[in-house]
C-alpha positions in Angstrom: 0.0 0.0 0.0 1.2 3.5 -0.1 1.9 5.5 2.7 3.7 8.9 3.5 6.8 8.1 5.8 9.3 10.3 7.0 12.8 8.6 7.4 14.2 11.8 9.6 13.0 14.7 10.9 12.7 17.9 9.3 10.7 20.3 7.1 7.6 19.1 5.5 9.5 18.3 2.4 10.8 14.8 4.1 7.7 13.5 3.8 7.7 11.1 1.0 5.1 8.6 -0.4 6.2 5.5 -0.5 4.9 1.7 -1.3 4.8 0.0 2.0 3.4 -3.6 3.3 0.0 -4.2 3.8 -1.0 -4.3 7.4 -2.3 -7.4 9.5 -3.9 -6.8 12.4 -3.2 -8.6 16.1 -5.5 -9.2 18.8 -8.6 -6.7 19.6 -7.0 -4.7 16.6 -8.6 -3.1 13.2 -7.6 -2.3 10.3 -9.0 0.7 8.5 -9.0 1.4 4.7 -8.6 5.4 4.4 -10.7 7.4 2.9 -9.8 10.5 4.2 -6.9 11.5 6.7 -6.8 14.8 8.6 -4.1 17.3 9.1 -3.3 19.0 12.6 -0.9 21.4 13.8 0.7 18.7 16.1 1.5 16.5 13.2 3.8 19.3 12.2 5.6 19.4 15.6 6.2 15.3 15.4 7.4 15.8 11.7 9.9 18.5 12.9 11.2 16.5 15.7 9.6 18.8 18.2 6.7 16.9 19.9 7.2 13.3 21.1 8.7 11.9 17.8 8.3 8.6 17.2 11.1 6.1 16.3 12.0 6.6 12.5 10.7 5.8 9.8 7.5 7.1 10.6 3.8 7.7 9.0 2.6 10.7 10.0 -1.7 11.2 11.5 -3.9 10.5 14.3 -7.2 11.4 12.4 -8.6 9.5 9.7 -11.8 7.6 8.1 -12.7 5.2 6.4 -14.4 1.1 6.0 -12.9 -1.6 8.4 -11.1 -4.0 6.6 -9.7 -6.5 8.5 -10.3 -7.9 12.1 -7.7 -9.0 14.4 -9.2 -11.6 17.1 -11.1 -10.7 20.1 -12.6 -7.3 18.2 -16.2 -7.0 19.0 -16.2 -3.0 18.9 -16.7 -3.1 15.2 -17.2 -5.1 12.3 -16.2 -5.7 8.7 -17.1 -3.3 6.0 -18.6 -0.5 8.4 -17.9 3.2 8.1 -16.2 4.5 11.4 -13.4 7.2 12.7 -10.4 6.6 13.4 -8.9 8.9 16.2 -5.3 7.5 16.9 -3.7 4.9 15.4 -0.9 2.3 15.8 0.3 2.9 12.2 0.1 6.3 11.3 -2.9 7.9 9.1 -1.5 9.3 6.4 -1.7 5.5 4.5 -3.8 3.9 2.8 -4.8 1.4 5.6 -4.2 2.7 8.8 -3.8 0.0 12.4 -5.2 0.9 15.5 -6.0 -0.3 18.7 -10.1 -1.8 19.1 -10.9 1.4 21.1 -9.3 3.9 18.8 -11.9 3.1 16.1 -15.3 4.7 16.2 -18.5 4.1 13.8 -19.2 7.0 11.6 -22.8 8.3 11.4 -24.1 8.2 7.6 -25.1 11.7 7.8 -21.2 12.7 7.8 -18.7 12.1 5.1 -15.5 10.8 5.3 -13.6 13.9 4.9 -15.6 15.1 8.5 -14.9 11.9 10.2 -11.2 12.6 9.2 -11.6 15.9 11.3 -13.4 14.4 14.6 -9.8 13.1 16.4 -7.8 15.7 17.8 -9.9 19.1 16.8 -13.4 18.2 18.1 -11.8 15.9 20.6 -9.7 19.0 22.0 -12.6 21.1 21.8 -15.2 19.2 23.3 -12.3 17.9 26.2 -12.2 22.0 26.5 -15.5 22.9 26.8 -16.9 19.8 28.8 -14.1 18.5 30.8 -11.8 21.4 31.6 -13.5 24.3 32.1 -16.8 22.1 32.9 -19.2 25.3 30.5 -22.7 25.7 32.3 -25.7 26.7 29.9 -26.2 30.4 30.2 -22.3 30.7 30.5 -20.6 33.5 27.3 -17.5 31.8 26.0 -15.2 33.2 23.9 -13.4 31.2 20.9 -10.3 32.2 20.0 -9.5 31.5 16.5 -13.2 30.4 15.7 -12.6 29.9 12.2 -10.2 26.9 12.2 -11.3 23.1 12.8 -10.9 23.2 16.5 -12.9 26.7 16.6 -15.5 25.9 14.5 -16.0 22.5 16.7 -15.8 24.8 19.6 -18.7 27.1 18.6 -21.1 24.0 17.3 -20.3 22.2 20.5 -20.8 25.5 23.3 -23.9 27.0 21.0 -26.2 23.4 20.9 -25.1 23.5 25.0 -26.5 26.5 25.1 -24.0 29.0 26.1 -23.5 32.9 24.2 -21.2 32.2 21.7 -18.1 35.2 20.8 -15.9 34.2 17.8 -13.0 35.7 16.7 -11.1 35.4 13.3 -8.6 37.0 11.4 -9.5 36.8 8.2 -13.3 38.7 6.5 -13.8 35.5 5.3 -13.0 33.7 8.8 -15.2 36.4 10.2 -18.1 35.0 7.9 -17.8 31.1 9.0 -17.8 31.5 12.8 -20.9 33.1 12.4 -22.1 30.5 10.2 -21.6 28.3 12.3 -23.4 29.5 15.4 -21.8 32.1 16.6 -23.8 35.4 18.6 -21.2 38.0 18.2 -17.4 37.8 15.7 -14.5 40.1 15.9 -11.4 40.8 14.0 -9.0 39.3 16.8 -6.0 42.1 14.9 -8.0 44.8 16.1 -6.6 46.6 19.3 -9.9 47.3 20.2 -11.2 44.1 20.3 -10.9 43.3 24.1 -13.1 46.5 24.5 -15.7 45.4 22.4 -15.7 41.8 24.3 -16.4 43.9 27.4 -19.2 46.0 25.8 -21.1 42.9 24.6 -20.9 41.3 28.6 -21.8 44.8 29.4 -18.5 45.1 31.4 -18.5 41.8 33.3 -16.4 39.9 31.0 -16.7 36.5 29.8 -16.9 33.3 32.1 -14.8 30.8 29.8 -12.0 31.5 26.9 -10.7 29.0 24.5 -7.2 29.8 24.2 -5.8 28.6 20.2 -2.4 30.8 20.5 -1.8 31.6 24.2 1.8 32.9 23.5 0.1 36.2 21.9 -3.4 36.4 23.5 -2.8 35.3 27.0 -2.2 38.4 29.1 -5.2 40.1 27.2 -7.6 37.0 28.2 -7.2 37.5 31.7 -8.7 41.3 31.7 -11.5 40.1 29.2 -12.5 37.3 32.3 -15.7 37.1 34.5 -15.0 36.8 38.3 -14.0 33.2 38.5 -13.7 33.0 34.9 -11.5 30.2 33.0 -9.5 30.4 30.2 -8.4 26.6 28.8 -5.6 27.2 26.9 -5.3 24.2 23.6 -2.4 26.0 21.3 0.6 28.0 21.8 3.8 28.5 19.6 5.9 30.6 22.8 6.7 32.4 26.3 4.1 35.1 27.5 4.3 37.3 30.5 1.5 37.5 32.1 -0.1 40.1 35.2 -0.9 37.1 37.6 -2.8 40.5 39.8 -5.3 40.0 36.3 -5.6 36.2 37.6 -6.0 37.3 41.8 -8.5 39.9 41.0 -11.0 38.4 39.2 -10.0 34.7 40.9 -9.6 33.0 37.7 -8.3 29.7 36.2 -5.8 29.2 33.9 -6.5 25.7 32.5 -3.8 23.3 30.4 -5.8 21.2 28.1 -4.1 17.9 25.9 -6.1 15.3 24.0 -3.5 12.9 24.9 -4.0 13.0 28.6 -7.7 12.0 28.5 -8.2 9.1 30.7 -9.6 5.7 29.4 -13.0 7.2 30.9 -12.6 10.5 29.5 -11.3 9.9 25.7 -14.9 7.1 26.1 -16.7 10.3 26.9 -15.4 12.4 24.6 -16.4 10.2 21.3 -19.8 9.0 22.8 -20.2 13.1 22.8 -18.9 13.4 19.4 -20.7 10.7 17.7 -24.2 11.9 19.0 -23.7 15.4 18.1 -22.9 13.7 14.6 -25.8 12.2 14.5 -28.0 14.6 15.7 -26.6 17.1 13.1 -25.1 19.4 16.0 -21.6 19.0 14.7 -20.5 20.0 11.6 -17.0 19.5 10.6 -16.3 22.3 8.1 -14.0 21.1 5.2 -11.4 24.2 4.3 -9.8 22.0 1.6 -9.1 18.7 0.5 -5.6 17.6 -1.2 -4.2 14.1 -2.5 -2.0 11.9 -0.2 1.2 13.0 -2.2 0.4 16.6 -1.1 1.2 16.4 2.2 4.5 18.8 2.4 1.9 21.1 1.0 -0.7 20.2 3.4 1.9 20.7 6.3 2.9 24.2 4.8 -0.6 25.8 4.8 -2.2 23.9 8.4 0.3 26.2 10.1 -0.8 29.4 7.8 -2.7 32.4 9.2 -5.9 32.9 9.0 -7.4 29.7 9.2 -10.4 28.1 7.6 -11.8 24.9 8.5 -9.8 21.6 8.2 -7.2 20.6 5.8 -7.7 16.6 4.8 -5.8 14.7 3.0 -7.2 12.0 0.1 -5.3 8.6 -0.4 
C-alpha cells in the first residue's frame, strides 16, 4: 500500500510517499482502509522532531476515516465493512490502511462524510475535552473562541452553542469572520483589532466572559485574563511561545488558567469524549467544516498551509 513516511525529521519536504506492506492486524486490533486523513498542527511538531517523535521511519496522523477492513481476534467494537473514525492509530494515518487499537476506532454516522470523520480526532476531541471537561461550561455561561474559524474553533462554537451557552468568535480573516458566524456564533470580531478586548467587554456589558478557549496563548494570553468574569477560566489548547502575564489580572478576578491535551484523557474521559462526538454527529449538531481537501502526495503542502494564518476549517488529505 502507499503511505507517507518520514525517514528523519525535518521540514515538510521529508515527507515522502512510498509503497509500504499491507498491514495485519493482532489481537482486539482493526484495520482501517482510508478514505480521508486529517491534518493538525501537532502532526507538524512530530514531523519537525519537536513533539514526542516517534522512532523513525515514521507515517505521520492521528485522524482519519474510512471502512474496516480487517479484524484482528477478540474485536467485537466493530465489524467488517462498516464506516467508522479513526482517532489515533498504531500505524500512522496518512496511508492507505491505517492500524489501531479496538478502542481507537469509532462508527461513523451516515449523515457525515469521510472527509468530516477525518476531522473528529484531535480538533473536536480538543474542543469538546475543553468545553466539557476542563472548564466544565454551564448553559447560560458567554465563551469566547479564539481562533473560531479553524477546525478546532468551529467544533468549539457547534459544540458551546447546541449547550446552550453565548457564543463570541474571533477570526482574522473577512472571510474567517463569515464562517464562525455561520456556524453558530452570537457575536465575531477581527481578533488584529486593538480594540477588540473593548468590544468583548461592551457585549458582557463590562462583566467579561466566564470561559475563553485559548488557540495561541503565546500572543493572547495576558489580554484574556482582563476580558475574564469573576472566576472566569481560560483553557488554553495551542501556543507556539513564552508570554508574560499580570498574575494580579488572575487574583482579582479569581480566575483559572486551565492546560488542556487530548493525549491525557483518561480511558474514561477519551470514552466520553467520542460518545459526545458521535451523538452530536448524528443529531446534526456537529459539523466538521471542510477548508480544503488535497491528495495523499500533497502532504508537504498540506503541512505548509495547516500552520498558515488565517485559518479556515480543516485541511484533509485523500489517499
Amino acid at each position: 500500500m502507499q503511505a507517507i513516511r518520514v525517514h528523519e525529521c525535518g521540514g515538510p519536504e521529508v515527507m515522502r510517499l512510498e509503497e509500504i506492506p499491507d498491514l495485519t492486524p493482532g489481537p482486539r486490533e482493526v484495520v482501517v482502509r482510508v478514505k480521508a486523513a486529517g491534518v493538525n498542527p501537532v502532526d507538524t511538531y512530530i514531523r519537525a522532531g519537536a513533539y514526542a517523535t516517534p522512532p523513525l521511519p515514521f507515517t505521520p496522523g492521528f485522524d482519519a476515516a474510512g471502512e474496516v477492513e480487517a479484524l484482528g481476534p477478540e474485536v467485537t467494537r466493530v465489524a467488517a465493512g462498516q464506516r467508522v473514525y479513526v482517532a489515533g492509530s498504531l500505524s500512522g494515518a496518512y496511508a492507505r490502511q491505517v492500524l489501531c487499537e479496538e478502542t481507537q476506532v469509532h462508527p461513523l454516522p451516515l449523515r457525515a462524510s469521510f472527509a468530516q470523520g477525518a476531522a473528529l480526532g484531535i480538533p473536536c476531541g480538543i474542543a469538546y475535552r475543553a468545553l466539557f471537561q476542563r472548564a466544565r461550561v454551564l448553559a447560560g455561561e458567554t465563551v469566547l473562541v479564539h481562533g473560531a474559524s479553524g477546525g478546532v474553533g468551529t467544533a468549539a462554537v457547534q459544540l458551546a452553542r447546541a449547550a446552550g451557552l453565548r457564543v463570541i468568535g474571533t477570526g482574522g480573516t473577512p472571510r474567517g469572520r463569515e464562517l464562525a458566524a455561520n456556524q453558530g456564533a452570537h457575536h465575531v470580531l477581527d481578533h488584529h483589532s486593538p480594540a477588540y478586548p473593548d468590544e468583548i467587554l461592551k457585549l458582557t456589558g463590562g462583566q467579561g466572559v466566564d470561559v475563553i478557549i485559548e488557540l495561541l496563548a503565546n500572543v493572547n494570553l495576558a489580554k484574556d485574563l482582563k476580558m475574564l468574569a469573576p472566576g472566569g477560566r481560560v483553557v488554553v489548547i495551542g501556543c507556539r511561545g513564552s508570554v508574560e502575564i499580570d498574575p494580579r489580572d488572575a487574583m482579582s478576578r479569581e480566575a483559572a488558567i486551565l492546560g488542556a491535551l487530548i493525549f491525557l484523557a483518561t480511558p474514561k474521559e477519551y470514552a466520553a469524549i467520542h460518545a459526545g462526538l458521535t451523538a452530536a454527529l448524528d443529531n446534526g449538531t456537529l459539523r466538521p467544516v471542510i477548508g480544503q481537501e488535497l491528495p495523499l502526495k500533497d502532504a508537504p503542502r498540506a503541512h505548509q498551509k495547516v500552520m498558515e494564518p488565517g485559518a479556515y476549517g480543516k485541511i484533509i488529505l485523500i489517499p
